[in-house]
N, C-alpha and C positions, 0 to 999 in steps of 0.2 A: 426499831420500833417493833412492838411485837404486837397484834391485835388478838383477841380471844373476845369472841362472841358464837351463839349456838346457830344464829343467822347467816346464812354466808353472801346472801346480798347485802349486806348493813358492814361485814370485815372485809371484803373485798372493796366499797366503796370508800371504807374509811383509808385503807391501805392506799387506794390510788391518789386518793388526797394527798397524805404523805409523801408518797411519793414525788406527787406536784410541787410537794415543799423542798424538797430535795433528800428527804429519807431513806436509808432502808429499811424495806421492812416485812415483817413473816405475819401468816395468818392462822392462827388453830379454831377449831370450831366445837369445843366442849373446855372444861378445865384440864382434865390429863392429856389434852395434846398438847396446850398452855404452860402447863408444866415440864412438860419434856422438849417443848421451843424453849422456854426458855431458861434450860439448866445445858441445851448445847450452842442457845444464839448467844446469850447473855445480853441482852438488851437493857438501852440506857432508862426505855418506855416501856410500861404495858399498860394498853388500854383492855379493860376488863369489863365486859356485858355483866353487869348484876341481871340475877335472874335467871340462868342457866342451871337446867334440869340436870342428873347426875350427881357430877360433882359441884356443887353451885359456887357462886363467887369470890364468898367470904372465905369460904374452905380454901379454895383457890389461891386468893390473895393471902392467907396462912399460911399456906404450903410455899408459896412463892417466896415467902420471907424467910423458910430455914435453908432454902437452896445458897450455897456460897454467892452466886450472883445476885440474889436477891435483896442482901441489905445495902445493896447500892443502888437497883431499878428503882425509877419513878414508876409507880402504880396509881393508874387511873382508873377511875368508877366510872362506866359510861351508864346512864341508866332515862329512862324515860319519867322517872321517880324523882323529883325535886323537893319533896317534904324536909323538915327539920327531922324528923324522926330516921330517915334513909339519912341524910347527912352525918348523924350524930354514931350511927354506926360502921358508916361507912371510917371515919375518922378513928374507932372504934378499933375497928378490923385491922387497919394499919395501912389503907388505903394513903396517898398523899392528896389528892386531888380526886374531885368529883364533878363532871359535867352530863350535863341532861343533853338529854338528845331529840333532837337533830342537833346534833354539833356543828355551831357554828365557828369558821374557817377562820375567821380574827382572834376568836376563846385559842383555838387549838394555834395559832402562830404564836399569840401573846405566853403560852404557857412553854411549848417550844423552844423559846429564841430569852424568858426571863433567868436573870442571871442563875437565881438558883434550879437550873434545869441543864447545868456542869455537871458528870458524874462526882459523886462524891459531896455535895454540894449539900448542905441543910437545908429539909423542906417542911417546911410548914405546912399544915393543914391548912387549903383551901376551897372554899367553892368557884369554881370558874362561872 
């Protein structure tokens, strides 16, 4: 699992979650650290902060998708943002999944552990 948010109390806390789940997993704190985790982690996950200054999310989550690794990663929206309008571009962007935050610990097991959460596995656009 790969986390990417500009907060590092918010990726670090997600991380330790994970890991409670039984994860591995890296943390970058802007989009091009995110991007260079994960073009050497390859991660099956990436949870992605919308709203990040610099490089922001969507760019991000673009970028992430021409990387070889990337048309296999699950990509997550994590956002405080629950509109139909964030959703619609989120889906948009090439996101798979988008969860509001505080994230809750049953969202993030049930999407985890669902069958299409297989590498290589077809995912559907979801709201968690």
């Amino acid at each position: 699992m790969l986390i990417v948010d500009d907060t590092p109390n918010v990726a670090d806390s997600l991380a330790l979650l994970l890991e409670t789940l039984g994860a591995k997993t890296r943390v970058a704190y802007s989009g091009a650290q995110g991007l260079a985790a994960c073009a050497e982690f390859e991660p099956q996950f990436i949870f992605l902060d919308l709203g990040m200054p610099e490089m922001d999310d969507f760019e991000t989550a673009r970028r992430v998708r021409e990387l070889p690794a990337g048309r296999r990663v699950i990509v997550i929206a994590l956002t405080g943002w629950g509109g139909q309008e964030i959703k619609q571009e989120v889906e948009k962007t090439g996101f798979d999944r988008h969860l509001v935050k505080p994230v809750n610990i049953e969202e993030v097991e049930t999407l985890l552990f669902s069958p299409s959460a297989e590498p290589g596995a077809s995912v559907s656009f979801k709201s968690v």
